[in-house]
N, C-alpha and C positions, 0 to 999 in steps of 0.2 A: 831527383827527376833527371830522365836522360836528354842531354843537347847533341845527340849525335849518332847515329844508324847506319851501318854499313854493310851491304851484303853483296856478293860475285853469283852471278849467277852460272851455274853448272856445268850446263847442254851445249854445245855444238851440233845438235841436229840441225837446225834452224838455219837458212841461207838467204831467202829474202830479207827478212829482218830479224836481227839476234840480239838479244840484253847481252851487258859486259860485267857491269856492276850498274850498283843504283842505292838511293839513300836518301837520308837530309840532315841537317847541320844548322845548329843554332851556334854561330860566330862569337867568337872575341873579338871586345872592339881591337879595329887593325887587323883581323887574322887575314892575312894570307900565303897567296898557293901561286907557284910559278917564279920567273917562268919557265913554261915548261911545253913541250910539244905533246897530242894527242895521238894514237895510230886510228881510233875511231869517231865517229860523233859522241858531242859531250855537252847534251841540256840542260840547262839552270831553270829555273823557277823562283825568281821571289818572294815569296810566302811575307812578310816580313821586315822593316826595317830597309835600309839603302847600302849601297857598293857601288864599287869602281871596276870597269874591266878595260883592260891594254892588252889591245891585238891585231894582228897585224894581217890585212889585207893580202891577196894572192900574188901581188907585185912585192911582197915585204915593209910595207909602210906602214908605220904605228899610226893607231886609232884611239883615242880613249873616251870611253861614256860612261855616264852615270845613269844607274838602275835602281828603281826601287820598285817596292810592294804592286804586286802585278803585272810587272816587264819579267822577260826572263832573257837568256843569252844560248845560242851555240856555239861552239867549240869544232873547229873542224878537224879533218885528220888532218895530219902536219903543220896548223895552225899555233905560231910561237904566242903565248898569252899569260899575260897577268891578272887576277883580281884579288880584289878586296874587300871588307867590309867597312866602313864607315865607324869612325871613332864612338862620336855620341850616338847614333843610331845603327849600330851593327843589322846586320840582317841574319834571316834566317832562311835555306831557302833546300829544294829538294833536285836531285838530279837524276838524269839516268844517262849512262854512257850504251852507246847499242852501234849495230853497223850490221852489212848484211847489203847482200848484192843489186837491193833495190833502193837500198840507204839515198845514196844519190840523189836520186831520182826523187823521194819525197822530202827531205829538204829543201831539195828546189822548189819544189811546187808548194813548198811553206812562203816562197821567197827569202828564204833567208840562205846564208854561207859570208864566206870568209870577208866580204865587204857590204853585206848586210847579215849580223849576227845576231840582232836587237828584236824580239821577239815582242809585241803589243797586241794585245788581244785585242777584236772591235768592239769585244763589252765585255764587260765584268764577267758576267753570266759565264760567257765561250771563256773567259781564263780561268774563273772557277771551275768549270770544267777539267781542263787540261788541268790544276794544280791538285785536282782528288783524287785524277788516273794516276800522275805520278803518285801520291804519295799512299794510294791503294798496294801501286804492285811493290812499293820501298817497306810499306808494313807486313806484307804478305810473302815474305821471302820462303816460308814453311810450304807454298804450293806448288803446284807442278809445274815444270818445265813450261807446258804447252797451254796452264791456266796464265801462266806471265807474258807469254808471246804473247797471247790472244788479246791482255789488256794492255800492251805495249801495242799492238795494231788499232785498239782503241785509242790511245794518247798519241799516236801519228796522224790519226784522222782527225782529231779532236786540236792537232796545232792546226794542219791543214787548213783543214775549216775555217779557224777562229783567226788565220794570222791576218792580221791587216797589210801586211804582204805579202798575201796569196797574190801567187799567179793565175790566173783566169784558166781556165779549162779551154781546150782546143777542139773544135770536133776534128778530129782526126781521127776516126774509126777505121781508116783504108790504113794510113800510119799505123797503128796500133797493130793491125793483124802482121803485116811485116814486121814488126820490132816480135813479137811474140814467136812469127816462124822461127827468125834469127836463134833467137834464144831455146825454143824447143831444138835445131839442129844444134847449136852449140852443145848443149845437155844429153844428146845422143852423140856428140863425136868431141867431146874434149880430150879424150884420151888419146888422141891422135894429134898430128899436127892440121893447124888449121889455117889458114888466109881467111883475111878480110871479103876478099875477092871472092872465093869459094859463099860464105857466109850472104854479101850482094848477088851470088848468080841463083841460091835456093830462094831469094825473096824478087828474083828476076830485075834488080835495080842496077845500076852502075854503081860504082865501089864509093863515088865522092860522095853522091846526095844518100845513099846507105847509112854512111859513116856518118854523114848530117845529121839524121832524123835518129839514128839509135845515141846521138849522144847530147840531142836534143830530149829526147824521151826518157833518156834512163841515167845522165846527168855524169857520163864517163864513155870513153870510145868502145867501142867491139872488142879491141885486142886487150884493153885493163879489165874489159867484164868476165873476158871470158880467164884471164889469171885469175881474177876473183874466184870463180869459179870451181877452178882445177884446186885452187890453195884451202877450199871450203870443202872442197869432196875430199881431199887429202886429211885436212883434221878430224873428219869423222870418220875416215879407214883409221888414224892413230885412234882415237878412243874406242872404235869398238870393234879391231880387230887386231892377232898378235903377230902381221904381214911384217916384215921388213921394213926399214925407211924405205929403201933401196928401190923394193920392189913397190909400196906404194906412191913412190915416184914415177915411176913408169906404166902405170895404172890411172896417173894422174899427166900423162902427156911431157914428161918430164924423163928421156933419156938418161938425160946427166945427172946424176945426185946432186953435185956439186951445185947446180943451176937450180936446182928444187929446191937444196939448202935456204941459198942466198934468197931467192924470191919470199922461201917460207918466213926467213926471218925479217924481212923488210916488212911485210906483211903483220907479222903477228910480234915483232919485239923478241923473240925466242927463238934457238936453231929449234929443227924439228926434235931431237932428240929429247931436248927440255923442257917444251912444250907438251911430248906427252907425257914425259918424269912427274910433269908439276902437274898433269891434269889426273894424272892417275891417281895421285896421292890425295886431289882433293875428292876422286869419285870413293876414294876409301874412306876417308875421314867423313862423308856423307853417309 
């Protein structure tokens, strides 16, 4: 019988929210992992049996907690972290790593990130939930692209919902339509250079309370959403077009190669070059 499931998922079309890999894992007592840093979100589910996780808060300060059978944990990007499983009681538990220009945004509003990473559902019920979405799209690695997003937008709503550190909902409807202009201009002019300032005069705001509410809202400033942005339209000209790095760097608001490189790589763990080497070669082997 198999204790263990691993699959990558494909696709770069996806830019709100995109799977990375995902799976699950019936432990050895003691097995673990780390430490190690993530470049995207990376959610546990306890299915299972108890662990240990050590990690360290946005100031760098170690944390350590004990998890078991229906807690789960996040993992943020650049977050340095350890776990484990539990000698006599190993656990077993399901994951999925995802990120995506709104990532931000709904982890926050799970309540949870790098000093709250502690995941407790307000009932059984809402964590069975979330523990069937994951382990639906961890079995189902054989469907489509856009059949996995759809249930990965299911088990984002389905933590949402259920965290007992949800943050409350705002009515901010007037907020919202300006976070949303921002972003619609952003998406027509990234390929240019842009200000903050430009970005506050289309939603008619001043540039400080702007910068307030879009990163209040979307859980990162203007100027890192909209790199987000450029380094996400950039991956999908490498996968499905056979442009130049060169020249899809400056398609993507990026004059300098050099400055495309480095961000790309910071960004994805990989210079561009080898990013699309290694993604071509998995769109072949598929």
């Amino acid at each position: 019988m198999d204790d263990f499931s691993f699959s990558i998922f494909p696709n770069e079309n996806f830019l709100d929210l995109r799977l990375y890999q995902y799976g699950w894992e019936q432990c050895a007592p003691l097995h673990s992992f780390g430490p190690f840093v993530r470049n995207h979100y990376l959610f546990h589910y306890v299915i299972s049996g108890r662990g240990h996780l050590d990690s360290a808060d946005q100031d760098g300060v170690d944390h350590e907690y004990e998890l078991q059978a229906g807690q789960g944990f996040m993992i943020c990007p650049g977050q340095v972290n350890t776990y484990r499983a539990y000698e006599k009681d190993p656990w077993k538990y399901v994951w999925l790593e995802f990120d995506g220009l709104r990532a931000a945004e709904f982890v926050d509003s799970a309540g949870l990130g790098m000093s709250q990473p502690i995941y407790v559902p307000q009932s059984s019920a809402q964590g069975d939930a979330v523990r069937n979405t994951m382990l639906y799209i961890a079995d189902h690695s054989d469907a489509s692209a856009l059949h996995l997003v759809g249930h990965l937008c299911i088990f984002m709503d389905g933590l949402i919902q259920s965290s007992s550190t949800r943050k409350e909902l705002r009515g901010g409807q007037l907020r919202d339509f300006y976070i949303q202009e921002a972003i619609t201009f952003m998406e027509q002019n990234y390929y240019r250079e842009l200000t903050v300032e430009e970005m506050a005069d289309v939603c008619k705001l001043n540039r400080s309370y702007f910068s307030k509410i879009f990163k209040d809202n979307m859980g990162c400033p203007p100027q890192e959403f909209l790199i987000r942005l450029r380094l996400s339209k950039a991956a999908d000209l490498m996968k499905n077009t056979n442009n130049s790095i060169g020249d899809i760097a400056a398609l993507c608001g990026y004059p300098n190669q050099l400055h495309f490189s480095r961000a790309f790589k910071k960004r994805y763990s990989f210079s561009p070059r080898e990013w699309r080497l290694q993604h071509q070669i998995q769109t072949k082997k598929r």
